[in-house]
N, C-alpha and C positions, 0 to 999 in steps of 0.2 A: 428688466430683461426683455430681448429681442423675441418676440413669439411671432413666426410666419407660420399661416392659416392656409393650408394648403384646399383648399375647397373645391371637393372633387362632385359639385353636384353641376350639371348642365344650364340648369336654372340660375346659378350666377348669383346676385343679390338678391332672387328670390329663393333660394334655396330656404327649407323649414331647417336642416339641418344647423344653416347657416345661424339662424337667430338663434341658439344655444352660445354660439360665441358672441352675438353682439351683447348677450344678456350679461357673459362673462365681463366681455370687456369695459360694461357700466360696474360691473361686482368692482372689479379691479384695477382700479382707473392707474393704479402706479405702474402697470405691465403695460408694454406698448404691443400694438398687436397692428400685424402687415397681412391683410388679404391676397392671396393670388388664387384669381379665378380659372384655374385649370381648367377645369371641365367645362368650361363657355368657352376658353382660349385654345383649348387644344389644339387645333388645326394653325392658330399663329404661332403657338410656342414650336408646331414643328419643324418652322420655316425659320425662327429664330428665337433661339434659348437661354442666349445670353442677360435678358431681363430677368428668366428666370434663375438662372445658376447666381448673380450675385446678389439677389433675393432669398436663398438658400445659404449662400458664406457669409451673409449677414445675422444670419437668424440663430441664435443660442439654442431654441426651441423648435422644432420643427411639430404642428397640432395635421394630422390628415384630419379632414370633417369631411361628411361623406355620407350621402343618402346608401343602403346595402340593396344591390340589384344583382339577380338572381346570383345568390351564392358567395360572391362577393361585392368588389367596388365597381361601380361604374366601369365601363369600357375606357371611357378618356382620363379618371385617374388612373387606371390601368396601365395607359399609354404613356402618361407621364412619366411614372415611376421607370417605364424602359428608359425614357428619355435620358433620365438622373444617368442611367447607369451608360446609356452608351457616352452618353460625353463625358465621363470618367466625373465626376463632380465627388469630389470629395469632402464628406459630410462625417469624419472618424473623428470622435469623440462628442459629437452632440448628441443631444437626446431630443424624442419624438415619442407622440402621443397620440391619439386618438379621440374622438367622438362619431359617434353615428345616431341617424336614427332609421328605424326599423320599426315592423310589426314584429320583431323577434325572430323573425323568419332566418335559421342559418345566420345572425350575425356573428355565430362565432365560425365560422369559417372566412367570413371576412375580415373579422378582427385577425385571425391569425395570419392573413394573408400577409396582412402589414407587418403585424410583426416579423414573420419571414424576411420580408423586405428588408426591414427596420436591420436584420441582421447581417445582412449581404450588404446594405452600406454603411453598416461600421457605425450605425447611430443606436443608444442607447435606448430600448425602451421601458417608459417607466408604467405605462398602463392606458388602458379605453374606459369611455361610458358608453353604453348599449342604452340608447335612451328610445320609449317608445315616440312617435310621428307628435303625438298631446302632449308630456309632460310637464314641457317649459311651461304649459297653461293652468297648472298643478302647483299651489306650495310646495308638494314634494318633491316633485319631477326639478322645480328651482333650489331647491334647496339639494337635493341629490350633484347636481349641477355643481352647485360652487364646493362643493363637501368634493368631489372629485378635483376642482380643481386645486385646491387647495394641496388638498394629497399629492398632486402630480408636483405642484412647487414645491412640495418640503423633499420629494426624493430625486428631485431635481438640483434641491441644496444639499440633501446629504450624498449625493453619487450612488443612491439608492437603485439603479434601473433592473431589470429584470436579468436572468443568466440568459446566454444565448441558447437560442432552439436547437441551434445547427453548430458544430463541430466547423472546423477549415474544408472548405468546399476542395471534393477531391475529383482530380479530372477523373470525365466519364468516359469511357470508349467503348460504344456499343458492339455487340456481336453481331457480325456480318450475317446476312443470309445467305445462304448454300447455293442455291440456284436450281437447287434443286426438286423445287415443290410439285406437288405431284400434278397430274392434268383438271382441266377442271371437268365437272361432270353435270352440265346443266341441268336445273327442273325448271319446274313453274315455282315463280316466285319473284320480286324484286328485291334488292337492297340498296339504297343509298349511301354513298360513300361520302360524307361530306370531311376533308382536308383542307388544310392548312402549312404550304409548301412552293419553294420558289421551283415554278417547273422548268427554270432555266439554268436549275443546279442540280449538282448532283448530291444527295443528301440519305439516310441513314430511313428519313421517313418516306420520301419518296421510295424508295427500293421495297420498304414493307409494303405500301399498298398498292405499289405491284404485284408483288406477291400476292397478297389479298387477290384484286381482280383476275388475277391467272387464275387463282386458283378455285374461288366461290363456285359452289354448285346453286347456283343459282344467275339470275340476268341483273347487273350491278351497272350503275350510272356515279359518276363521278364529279361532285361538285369542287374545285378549288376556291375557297374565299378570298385567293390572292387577287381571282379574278372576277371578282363582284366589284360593280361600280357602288360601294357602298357612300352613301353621302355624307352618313355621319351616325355619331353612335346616338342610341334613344337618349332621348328629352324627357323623360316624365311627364310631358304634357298633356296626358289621355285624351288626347285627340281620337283615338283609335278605338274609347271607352265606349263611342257609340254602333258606330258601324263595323270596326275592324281593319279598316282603315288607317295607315301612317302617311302625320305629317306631312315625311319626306317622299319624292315625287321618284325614286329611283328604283320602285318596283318591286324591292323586295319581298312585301306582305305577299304579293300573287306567285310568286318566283318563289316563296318556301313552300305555301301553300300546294302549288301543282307541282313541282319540283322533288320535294324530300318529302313531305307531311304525306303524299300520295303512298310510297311505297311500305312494303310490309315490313320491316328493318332499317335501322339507319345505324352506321358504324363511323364513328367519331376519330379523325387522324389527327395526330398535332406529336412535337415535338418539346418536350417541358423548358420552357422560360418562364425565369421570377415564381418558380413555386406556382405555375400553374400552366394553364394549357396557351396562352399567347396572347395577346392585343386583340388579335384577329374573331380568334375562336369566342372570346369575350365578348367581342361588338356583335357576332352574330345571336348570341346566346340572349344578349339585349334587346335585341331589337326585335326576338322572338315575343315580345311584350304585346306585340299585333293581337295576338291572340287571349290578349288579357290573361285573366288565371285558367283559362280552360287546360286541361291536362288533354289535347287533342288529338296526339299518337299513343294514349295508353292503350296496354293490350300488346303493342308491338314492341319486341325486343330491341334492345340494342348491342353495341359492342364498342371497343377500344383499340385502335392502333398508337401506341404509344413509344417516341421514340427517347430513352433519359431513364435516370435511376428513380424509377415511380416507389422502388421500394421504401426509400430514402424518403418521402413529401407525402405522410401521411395524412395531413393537411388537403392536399389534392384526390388522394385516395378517398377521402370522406365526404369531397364534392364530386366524386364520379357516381359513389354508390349513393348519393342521397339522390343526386339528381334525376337515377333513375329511378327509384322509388317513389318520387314526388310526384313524378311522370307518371307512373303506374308501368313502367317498362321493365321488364325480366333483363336484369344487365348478363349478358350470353356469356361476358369473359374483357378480359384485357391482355392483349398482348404488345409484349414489350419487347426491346432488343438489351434487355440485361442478361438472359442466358441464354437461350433457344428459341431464335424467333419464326425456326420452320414450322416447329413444333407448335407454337404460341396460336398461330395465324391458322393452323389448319386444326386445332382445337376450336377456336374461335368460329370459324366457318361451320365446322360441322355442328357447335351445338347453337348457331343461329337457324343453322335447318333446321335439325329438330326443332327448336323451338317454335318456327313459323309453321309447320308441317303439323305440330299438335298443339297449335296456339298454345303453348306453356305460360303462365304466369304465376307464379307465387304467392302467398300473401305478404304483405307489406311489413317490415319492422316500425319501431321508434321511430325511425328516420323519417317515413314513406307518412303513417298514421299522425305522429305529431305534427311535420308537416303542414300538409293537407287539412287540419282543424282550424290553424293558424287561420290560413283564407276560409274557410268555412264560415266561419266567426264574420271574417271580414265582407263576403259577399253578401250576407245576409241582412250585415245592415246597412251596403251600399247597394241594396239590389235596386232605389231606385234610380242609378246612374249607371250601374256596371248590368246593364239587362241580361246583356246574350251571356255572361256570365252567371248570373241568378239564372237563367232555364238550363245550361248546362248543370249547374248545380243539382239543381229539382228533378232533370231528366235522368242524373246516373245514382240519386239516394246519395249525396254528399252533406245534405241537411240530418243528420243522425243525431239532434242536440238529443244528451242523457235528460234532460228536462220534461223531454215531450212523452219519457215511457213513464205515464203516472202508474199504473198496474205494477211494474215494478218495485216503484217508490215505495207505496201502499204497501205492496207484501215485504217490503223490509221495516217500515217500521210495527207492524204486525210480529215478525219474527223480533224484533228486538224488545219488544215487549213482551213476549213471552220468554225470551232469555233473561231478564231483569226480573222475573218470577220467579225464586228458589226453589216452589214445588215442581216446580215445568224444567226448571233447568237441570231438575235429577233425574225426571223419567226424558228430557230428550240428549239425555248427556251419551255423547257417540252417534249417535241419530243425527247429528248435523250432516255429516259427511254423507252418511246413507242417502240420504234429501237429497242432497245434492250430486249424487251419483245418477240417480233413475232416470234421470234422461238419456245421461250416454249410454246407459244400458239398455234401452230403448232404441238407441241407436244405432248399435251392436246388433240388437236381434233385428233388427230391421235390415242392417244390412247379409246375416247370415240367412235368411229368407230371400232375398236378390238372388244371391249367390247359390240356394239350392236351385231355386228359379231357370237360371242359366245353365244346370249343369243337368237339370232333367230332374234331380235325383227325386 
């Protein structure tokens, strides 16, 4: 069987990802397996594709492998997979597969991403490995390894592939805006606008964050990414692991930094392609990597201009609200042009005021908390190469290992020995809960004593 290896890491034949499939291909010496290094190539394949499209009508098998950055794939297999689809490359009836690896971090929003994909070009898909960065170094992680692929051949022989996500894709036709949004009504306050939009067309996104700028009460600056001379998307190279500092010589790092990281809000514009927010929106998202794992605008809200049926790409909906939660950002709202987008945009606005007005933040879900453990784990035991990361860590209490409360530890196996006592378990039987209440009742009267406090009485 024909297997093209579509290898969406920067690093090329150094990719770690990578050696998962050469290990396959010593597994399975009777499968012929074709590398193409998209993600080193990007920038040639845009100029010419033709290497790549009958690289793709050759291949039985289509494998993505793929390091996961932030939230999903790479910015340039990102790019690729537009590539597939604007030169119409017809890929209906093969099937496609996956491997990545990952700290775990969100790789199933980039597995699904593919998938999606996998759906929109009519190729079959039969399944992923989520392997961690080590495994291959692991009996198990290798044996996990051919046990997938194995699996992936047999439902490859039996027409086994998975049902689709998505239903026949139905045209979208967003709802116009009125023109009629109200004045704006300035404060003190900034927000950044960062978009993604040809400003030399006329477009459904562009008109919304008009609206937006019309109408914010507050002082709003407008970044287009069409118009960044971006040099190229991140390398994984941690070059940037010491000082902060990127590789690439084209400005960026300082240019987010003073730019958008400055202001008290930043509100996210794009228009949905391939199940997600664009190529563009992606490379910038990457190449926010400058900044290592520091969550460095938590605290500050965000927002959405969305122009497409966000209803419909639940998938993307789970990479807007984790994102902000990882961030430690109060997401303000998303507004769309699915039904009312006067309405949408000046919700939006007003509850970013408040927001910034009474610094609001929430506490974090699953999303935000799981997360954020993930790199916890991992700074701590790269603090000595990830520095400015290890003191951002230690400076905001992110080191919370459950290991280090021994006083807790201690009083529970104390209490579980006294439960494992029959005579103890009869006089404190119901008493558990009571135990366990008196603090917040403690808490209670504490704050019902505030509140006479304030009131005189």
């Amino acid at each position: 069987m024909q297997i093209l290896v579509l290898n969406g890491s920067p690093k090329g034949e150094n990719s770690i990802t990578l050696q998962t499939v050469r290990y396959l291909e010593k597994r399975f010496p009777e499968e012929t397996f074709e590398v193409l290094h998209v993600g080193q190539r990007i920038r040639v394949l845009e100029k010419d594709f033709q290497t790549a499209e009958d690289a793709l009508k050759r291949a039985d098998l289509i494998l993505f492998c793929y390091p996961v950055y932030t939230f999903l794939v790479p910015s340039q297999l990102h790019r690729f997979i537009e590539l597939i689809k604007e030169h119409g490359v017809d890929l209906a009836g093969k099937c496609a597969a996956q491997i990545t690896t990952s700290l775990h971090f969100y790789d199933i929003t980039a597995h699904r991403f593919i998938r999606d994909n996998c759906d929109d070009l009519g190729l079959g898909y039969l399944g992923g490995l989520s392997a961690d960065m080590e495994d291959l170094l692991k009996p198990q992680g290798r044996k996990d390894a051919e046990d997938f692929f194995r699996f992936i051949l047999w439902r490859k022989e039996n027409g086994l592939a998975e049902p689709r996500s998505y239903g026949a894709q139905q045209p979208f036709t967003p709802v116009p805006l009125s023109g009629e949004a109200r004045p704006s009504m300035q404060k003190p306050g900034h927000v950044a606008v960062v978009a993604d939009f040809d400003p030399e067309a006329d477009s459904p996104i562009r008109a919304m964050v008009a609206a937006f700028l019309r109408i914010a009460p507050f002082e709003t600056s407008l970044v287009n990414l069409r118009e960044f001379p971006f040099a190229g998307g991140c390398l994984g190279c941690f070059h940037c692991a010491a000082d902060g500092t990127c590789v690439y010589k084209d400005g960026f790092d300082t240019f987010l930094r003073e730019k958008i990281q400055t202001a008290d809000a930043i509100v996210y514009a794009f228009a949905i392609k391939g199940h997600s927010m664009g190529y563009r929106m992606k490379l910038y998202d990457d190449r926010q990597f400058c900044n290592g794992h520091r969550t460095v605008t938590m605290g500050k809200p965000v927002g959405y201009l969305v122009s497409g049926p966000l209803s419909q790409e639940i998938n993307l909906q789970t990479v807007i609200e984790a994102r902000a939660e990882v961030g430690g950002n109060f997401l303000a709202g998303v507004a769309t042009d699915e039904t009312d987008p006067d309405a949408a945009i000046e919700a939006l606005a007003d509850t970013l005021r408040y927001a910034v007005d009474n610094q609001y933040q929430p506490p974090k879900t699953f999303w935000g908390v799981g997360g954020m453990k993930v790199f916890r784990d991992l700074i701590y035991q790269m603090r000595g190469l990830m520095k400015e990361d290890h003191r951002f860590y230690k400076k905001h209490g992110f080191y919370d290992f459950p290991q280090k409360r021994k006083g807790r530890i201690l009083g529970m196996y104390l209490v579980g020995a006294m439960m494992r006592n029959k005579k103890l378990q009869k006089k404190l039987s119901g008493k558990m809960t009571e135990g366990m209440l008196r603090p917040y009742k403690k808490a209670l009267e504490q704050a019902e004593k505030e509140d006479r406090q304030r009131s005189g009485r």
